[in-house]
Biopython code that builds the backbone (N, CA, C, O; Angstrom):
import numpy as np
from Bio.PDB.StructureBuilder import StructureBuilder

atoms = [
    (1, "UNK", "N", (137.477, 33.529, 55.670)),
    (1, "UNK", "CA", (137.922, 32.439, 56.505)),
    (1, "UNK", "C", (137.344, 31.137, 55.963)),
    (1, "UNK", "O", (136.130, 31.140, 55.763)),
    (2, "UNK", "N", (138.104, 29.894, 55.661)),
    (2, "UNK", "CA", (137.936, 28.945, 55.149)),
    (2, "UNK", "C", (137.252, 28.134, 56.285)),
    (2, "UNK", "O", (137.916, 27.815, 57.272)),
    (3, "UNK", "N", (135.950, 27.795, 56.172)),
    (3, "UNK", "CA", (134.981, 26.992, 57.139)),
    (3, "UNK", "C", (135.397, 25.175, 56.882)),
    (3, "UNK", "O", (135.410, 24.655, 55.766)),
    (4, "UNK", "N", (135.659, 24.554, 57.979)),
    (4, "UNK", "CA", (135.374, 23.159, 57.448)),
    (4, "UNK", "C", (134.260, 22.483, 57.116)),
    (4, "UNK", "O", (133.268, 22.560, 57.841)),
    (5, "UNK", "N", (134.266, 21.599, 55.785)),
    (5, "UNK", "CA", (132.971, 21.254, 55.479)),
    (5, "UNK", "C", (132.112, 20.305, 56.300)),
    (5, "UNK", "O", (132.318, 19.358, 57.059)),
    (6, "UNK", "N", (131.235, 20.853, 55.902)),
    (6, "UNK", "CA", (129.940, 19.479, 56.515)),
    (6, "UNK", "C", (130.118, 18.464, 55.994)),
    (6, "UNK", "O", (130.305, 18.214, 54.804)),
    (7, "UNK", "N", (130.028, 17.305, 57.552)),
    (7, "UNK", "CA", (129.866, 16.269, 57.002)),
    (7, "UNK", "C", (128.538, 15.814, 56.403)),
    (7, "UNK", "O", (128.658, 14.614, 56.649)),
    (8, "UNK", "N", (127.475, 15.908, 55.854)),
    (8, "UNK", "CA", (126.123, 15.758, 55.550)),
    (8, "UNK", "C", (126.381, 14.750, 54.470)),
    (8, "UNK", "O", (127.496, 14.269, 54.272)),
    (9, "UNK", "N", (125.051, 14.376, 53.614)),
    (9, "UNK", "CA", (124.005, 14.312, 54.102)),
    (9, "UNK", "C", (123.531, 13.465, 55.372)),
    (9, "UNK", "O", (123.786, 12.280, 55.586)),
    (10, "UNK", "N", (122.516, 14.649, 56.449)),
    (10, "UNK", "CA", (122.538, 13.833, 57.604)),
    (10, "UNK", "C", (121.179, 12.916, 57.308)),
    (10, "UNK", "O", (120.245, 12.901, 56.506)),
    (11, "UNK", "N", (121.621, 12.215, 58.376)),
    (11, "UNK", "CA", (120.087, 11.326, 58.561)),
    (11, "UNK", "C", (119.132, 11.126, 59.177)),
    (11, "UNK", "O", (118.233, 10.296, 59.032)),
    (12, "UNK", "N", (119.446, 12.572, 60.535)),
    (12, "UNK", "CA", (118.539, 12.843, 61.320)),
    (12, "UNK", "C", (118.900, 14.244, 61.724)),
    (12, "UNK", "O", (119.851, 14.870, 61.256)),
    (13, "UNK", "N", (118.157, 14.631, 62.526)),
    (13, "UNK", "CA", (118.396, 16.212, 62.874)),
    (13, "UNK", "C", (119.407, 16.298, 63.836)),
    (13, "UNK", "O", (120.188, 17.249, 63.858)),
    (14, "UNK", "N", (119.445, 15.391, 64.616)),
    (14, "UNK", "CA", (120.577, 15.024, 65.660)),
    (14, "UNK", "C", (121.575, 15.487, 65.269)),
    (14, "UNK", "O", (121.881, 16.665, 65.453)),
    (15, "UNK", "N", (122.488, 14.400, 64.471)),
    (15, "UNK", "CA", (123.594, 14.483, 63.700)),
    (15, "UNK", "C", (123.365, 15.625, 63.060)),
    (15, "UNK", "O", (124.281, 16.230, 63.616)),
    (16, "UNK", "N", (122.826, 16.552, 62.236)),
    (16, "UNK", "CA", (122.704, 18.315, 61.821)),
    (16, "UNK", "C", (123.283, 18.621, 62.856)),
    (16, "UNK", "O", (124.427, 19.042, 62.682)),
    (17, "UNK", "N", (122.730, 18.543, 64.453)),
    (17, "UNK", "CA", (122.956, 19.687, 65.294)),
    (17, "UNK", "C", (124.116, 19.386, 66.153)),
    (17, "UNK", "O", (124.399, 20.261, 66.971)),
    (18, "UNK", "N", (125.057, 18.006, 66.125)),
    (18, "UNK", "CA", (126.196, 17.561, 66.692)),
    (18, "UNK", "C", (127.059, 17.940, 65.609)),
    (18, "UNK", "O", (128.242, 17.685, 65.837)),
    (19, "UNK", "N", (126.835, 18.441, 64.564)),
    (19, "UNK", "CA", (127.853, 18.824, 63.828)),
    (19, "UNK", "C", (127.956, 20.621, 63.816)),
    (19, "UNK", "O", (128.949, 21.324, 63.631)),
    (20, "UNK", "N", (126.832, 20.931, 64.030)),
    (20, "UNK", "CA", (127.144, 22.145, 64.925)),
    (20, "UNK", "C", (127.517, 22.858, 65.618)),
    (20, "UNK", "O", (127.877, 24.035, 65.592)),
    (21, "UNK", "N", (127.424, 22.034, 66.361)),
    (21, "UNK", "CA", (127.842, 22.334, 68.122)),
    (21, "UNK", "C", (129.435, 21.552, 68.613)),
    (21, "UNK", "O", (130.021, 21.651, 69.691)),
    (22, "UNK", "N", (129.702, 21.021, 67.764)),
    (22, "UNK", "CA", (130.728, 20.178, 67.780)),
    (22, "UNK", "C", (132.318, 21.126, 68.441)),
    (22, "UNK", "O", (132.411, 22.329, 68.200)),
    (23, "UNK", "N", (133.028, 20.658, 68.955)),
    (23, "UNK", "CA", (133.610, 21.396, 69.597)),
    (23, "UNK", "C", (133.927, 21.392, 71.175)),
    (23, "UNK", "O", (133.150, 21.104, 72.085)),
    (24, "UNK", "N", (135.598, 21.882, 71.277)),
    (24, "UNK", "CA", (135.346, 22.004, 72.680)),
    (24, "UNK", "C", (134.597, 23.256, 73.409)),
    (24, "UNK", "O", (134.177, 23.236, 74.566)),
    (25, "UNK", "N", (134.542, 23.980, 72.807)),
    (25, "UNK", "CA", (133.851, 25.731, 72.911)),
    (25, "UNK", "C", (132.470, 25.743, 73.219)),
    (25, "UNK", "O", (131.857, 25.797, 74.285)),
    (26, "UNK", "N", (132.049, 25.667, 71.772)),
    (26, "UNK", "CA", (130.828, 25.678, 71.424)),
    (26, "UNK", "C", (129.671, 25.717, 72.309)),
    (26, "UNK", "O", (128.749, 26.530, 72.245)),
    (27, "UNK", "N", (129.863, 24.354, 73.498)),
    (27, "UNK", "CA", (128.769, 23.995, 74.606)),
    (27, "UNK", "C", (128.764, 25.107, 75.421)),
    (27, "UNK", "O", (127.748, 25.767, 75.640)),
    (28, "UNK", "N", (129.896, 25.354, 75.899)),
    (28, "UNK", "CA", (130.394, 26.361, 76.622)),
    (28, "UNK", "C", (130.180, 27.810, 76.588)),
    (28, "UNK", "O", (129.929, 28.534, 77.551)),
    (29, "UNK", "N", (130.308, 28.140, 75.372)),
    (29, "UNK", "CA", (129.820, 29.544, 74.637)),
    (29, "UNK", "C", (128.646, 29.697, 74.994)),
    (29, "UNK", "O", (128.307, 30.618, 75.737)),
    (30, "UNK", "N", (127.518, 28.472, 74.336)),
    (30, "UNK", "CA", (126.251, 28.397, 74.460)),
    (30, "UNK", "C", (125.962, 28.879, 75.498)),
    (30, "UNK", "O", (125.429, 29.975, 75.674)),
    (31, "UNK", "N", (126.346, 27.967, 76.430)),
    (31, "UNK", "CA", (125.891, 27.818, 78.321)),
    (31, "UNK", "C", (125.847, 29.653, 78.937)),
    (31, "UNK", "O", (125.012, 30.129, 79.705)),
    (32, "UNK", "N", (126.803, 30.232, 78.415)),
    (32, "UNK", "CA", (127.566, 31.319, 78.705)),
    (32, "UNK", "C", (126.298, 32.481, 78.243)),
    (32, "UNK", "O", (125.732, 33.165, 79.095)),
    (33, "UNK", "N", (125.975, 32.565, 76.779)),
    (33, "UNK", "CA", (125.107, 33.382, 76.207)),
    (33, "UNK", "C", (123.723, 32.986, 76.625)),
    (33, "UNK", "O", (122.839, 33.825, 76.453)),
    (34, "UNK", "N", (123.420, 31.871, 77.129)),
    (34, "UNK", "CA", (122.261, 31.441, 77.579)),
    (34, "UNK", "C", (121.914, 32.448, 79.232)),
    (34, "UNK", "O", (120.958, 33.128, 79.605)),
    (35, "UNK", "N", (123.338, 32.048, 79.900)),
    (35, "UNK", "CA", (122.960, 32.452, 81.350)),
    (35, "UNK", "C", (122.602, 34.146, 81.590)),
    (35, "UNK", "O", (121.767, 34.730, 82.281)),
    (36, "UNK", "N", (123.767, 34.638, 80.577)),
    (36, "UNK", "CA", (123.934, 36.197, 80.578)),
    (36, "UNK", "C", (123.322, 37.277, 79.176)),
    (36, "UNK", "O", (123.335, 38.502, 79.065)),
    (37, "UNK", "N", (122.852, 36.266, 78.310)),
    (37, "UNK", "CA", (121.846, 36.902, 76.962)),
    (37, "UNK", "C", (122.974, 37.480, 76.453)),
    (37, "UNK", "O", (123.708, 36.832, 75.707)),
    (38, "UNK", "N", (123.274, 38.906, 76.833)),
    (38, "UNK", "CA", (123.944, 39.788, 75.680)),
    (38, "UNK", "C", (125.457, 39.572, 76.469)),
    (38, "UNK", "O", (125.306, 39.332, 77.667)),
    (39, "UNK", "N", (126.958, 39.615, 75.989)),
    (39, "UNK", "CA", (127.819, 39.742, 76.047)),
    (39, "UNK", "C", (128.602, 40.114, 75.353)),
    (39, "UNK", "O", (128.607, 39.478, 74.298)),
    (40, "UNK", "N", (129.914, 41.509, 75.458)),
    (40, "UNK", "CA", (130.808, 41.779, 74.772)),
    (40, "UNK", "C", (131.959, 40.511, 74.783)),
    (40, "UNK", "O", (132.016, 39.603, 75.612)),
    (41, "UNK", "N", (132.770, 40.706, 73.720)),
    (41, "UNK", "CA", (133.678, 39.613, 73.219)),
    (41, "UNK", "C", (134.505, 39.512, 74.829)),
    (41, "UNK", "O", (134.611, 38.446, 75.437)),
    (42, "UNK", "N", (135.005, 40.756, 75.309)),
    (42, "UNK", "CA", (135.638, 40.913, 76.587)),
    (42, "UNK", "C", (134.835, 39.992, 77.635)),
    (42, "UNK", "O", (135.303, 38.912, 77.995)),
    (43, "UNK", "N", (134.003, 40.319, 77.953)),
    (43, "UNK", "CA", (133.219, 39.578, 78.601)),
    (43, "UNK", "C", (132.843, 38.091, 78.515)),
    (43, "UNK", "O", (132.708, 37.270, 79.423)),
    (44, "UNK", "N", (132.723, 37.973, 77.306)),
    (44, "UNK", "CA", (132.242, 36.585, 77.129)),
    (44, "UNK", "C", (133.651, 35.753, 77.566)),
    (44, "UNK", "O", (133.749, 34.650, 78.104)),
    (45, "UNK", "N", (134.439, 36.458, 77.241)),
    (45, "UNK", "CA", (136.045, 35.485, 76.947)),
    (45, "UNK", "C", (136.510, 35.315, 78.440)),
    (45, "UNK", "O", (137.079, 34.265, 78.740)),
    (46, "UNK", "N", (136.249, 36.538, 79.644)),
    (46, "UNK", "CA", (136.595, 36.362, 80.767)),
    (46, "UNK", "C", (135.839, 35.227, 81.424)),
    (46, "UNK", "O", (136.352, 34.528, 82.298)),
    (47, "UNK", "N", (134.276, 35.020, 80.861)),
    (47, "UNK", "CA", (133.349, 33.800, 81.294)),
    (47, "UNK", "C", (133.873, 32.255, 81.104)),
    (47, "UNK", "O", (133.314, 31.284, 81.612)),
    (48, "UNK", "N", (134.904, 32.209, 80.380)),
    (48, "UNK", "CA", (135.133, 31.096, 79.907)),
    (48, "UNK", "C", (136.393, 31.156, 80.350)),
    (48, "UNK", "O", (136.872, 31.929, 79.520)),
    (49, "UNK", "N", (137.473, 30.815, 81.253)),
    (49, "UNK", "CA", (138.357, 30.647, 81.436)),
    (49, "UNK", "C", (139.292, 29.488, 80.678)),
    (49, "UNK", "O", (138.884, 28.329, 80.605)),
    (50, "UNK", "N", (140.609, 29.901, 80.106)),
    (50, "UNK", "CA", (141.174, 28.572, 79.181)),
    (50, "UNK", "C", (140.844, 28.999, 77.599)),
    (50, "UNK", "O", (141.730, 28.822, 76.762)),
    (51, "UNK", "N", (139.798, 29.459, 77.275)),
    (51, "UNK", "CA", (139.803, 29.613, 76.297)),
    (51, "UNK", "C", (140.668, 30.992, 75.192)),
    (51, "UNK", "O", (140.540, 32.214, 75.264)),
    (52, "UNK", "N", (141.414, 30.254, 74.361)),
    (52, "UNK", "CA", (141.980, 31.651, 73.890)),
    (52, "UNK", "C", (141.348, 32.550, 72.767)),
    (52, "UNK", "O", (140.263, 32.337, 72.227)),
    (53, "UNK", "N", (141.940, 33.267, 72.586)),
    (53, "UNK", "CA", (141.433, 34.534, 71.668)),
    (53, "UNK", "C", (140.660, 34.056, 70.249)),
    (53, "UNK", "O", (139.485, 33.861, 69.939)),
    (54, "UNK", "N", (141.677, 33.992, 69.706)),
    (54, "UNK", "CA", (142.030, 32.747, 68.446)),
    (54, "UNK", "C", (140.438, 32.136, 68.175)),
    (54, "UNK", "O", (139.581, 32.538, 67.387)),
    (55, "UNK", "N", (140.403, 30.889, 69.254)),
    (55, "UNK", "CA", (139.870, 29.722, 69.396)),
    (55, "UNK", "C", (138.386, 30.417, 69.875)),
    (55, "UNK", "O", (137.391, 30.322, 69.157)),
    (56, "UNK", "N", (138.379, 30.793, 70.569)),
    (56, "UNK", "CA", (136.852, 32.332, 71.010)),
    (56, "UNK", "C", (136.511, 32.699, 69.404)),
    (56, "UNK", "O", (135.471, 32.202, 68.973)),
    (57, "UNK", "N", (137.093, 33.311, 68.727)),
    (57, "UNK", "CA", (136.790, 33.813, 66.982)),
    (57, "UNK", "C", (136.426, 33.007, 66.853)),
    (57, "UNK", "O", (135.196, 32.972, 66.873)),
    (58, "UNK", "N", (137.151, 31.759, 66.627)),
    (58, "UNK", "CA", (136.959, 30.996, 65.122)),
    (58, "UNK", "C", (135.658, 30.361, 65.661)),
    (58, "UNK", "O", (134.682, 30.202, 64.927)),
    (59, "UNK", "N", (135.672, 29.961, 67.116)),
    (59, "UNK", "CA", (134.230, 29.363, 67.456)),
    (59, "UNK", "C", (133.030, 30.378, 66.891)),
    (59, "UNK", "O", (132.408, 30.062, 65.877)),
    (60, "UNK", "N", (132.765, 31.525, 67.553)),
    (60, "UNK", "CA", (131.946, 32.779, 67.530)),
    (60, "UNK", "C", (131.533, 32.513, 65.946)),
    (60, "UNK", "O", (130.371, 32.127, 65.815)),
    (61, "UNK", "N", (132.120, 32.622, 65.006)),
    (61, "UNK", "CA", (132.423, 32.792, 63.409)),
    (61, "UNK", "C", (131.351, 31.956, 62.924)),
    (61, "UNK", "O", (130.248, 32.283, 62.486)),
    (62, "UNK", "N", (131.967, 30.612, 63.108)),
    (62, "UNK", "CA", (131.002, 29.102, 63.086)),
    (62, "UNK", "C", (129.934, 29.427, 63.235)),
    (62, "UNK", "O", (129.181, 29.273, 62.273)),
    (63, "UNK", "N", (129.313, 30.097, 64.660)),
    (63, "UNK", "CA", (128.207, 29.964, 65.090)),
    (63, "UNK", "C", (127.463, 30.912, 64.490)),
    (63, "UNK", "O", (126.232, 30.940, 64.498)),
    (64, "UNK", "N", (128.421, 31.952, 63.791)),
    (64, "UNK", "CA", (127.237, 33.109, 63.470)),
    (64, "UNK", "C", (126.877, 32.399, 62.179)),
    (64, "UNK", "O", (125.682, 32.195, 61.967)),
    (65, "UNK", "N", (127.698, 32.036, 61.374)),
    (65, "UNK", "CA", (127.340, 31.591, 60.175)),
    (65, "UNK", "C", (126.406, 30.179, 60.484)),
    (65, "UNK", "O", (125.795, 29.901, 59.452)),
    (66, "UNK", "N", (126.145, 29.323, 61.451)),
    (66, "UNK", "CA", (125.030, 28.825, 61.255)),
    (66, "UNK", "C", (124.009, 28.962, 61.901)),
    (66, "UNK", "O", (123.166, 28.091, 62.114)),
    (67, "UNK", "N", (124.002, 30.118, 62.282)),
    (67, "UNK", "CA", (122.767, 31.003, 62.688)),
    (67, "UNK", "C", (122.156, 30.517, 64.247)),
    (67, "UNK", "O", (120.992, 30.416, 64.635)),
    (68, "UNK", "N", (123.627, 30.234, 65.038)),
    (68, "UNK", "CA", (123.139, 30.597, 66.306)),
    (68, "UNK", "C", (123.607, 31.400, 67.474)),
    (68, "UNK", "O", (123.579, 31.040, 68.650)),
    (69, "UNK", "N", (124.036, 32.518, 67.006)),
    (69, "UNK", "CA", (124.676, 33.446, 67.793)),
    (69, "UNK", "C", (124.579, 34.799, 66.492)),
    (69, "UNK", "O", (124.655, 34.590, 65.281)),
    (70, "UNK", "N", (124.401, 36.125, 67.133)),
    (70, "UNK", "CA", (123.565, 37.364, 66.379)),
    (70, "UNK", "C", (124.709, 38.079, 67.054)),
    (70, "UNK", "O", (124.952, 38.206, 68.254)),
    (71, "UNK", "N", (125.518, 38.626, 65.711)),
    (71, "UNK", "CA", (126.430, 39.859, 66.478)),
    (71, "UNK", "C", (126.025, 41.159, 66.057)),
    (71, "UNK", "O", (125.458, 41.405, 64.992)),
    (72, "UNK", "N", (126.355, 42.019, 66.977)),
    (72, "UNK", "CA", (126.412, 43.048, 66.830)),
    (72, "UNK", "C", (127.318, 44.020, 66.935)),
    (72, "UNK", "O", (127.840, 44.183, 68.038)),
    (73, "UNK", "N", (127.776, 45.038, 65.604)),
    (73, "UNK", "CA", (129.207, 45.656, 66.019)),
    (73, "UNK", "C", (128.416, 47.388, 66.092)),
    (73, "UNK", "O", (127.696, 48.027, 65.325)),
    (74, "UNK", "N", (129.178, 47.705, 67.790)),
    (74, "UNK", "CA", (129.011, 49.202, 67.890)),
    (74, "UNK", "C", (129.954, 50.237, 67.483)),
    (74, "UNK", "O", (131.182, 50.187, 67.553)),
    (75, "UNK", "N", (129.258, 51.128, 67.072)),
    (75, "UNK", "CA", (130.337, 52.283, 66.564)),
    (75, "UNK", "C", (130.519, 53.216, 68.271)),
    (75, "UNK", "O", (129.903, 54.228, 68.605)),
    (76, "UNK", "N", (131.377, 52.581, 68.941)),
    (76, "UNK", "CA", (132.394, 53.185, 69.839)),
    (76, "UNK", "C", (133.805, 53.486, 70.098)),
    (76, "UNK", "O", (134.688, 52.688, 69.786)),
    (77, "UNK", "N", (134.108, 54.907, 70.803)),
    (77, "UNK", "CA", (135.330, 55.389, 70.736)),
    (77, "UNK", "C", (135.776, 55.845, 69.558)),
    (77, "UNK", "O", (135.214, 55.765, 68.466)),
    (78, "UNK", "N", (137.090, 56.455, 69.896)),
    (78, "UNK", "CA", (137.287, 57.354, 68.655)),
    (78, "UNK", "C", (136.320, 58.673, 68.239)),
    (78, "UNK", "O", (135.258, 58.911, 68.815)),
    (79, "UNK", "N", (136.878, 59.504, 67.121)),
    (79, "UNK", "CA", (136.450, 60.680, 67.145)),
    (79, "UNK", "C", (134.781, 60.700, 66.886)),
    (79, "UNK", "O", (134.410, 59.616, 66.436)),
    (80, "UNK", "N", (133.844, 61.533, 67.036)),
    (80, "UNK", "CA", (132.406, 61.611, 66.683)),
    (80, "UNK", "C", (132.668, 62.601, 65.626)),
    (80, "UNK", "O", (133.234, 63.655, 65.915)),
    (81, "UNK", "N", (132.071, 62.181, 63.689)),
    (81, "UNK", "CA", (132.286, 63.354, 62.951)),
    (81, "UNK", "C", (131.736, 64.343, 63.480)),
    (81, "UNK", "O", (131.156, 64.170, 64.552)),
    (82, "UNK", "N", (131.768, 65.712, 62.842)),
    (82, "UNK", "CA", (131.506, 66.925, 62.899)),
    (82, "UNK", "C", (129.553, 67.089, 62.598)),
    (82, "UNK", "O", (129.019, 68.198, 62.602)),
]
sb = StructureBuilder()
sb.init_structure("model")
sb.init_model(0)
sb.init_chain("A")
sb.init_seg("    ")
for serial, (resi, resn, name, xyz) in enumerate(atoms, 1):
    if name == "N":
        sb.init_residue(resn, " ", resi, " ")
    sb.init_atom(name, np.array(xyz, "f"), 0.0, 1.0, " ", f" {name:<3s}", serial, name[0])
structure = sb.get_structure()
C-alpha cells in the first residue's frame, strides 16, 4: 500500500505528531483504543459510527506503521491441523 509522504523536515515535535494524527479518524480511533485498550476490527468499527471499512484500514495501516497502534492477528476458526 502506497503511504503518503511526509511532509518533514519538521521543526518541532508538534508538527511530527500533527502529521500523524492527521485525519478525520485518527483522533477518534485513538479516543476509542484509549477508552477500551484491546479491540477487534468488528468492534472497534461498531465504536465509531460513520466510519467505513475502507477508511477504518487505511487509517489502522498509518498508525501501525508509525508505531502507534500494535496489531495482532489470531489464528481463529476454520479447521485445527491434525
Amino acid at each position: 500500500m502506497a503511504k503518503k509522504p511526509r511532509r518533514g523536515p519538521y521543526i518541532c515535535g508538534i508538527d511530527a505528531a500533527l502529521d500523524v494524527v492527521s485525519g478525520k479518524w485518527k483522533g477518534r480511533i485513538l479516543w476509542e483504543l484509549d477508552t477500551h485498550r484491546v479491540r477487534r476490527f468488528a468492534e472497534l468499527r461498531r465504536g465509531l459510527p460513520g466510519v467505513s471499512e475502507k477508511m477504518l484500514t487505511q487509517h489502522l495501516r498509518e498508525m501501525e506503521v508509525d508505531g502507534l497502534v500494535h496489531r495482532e492477528v489470531y489464528a481463529e476458526g476454520g479447521v485445527l491441523p491434525d
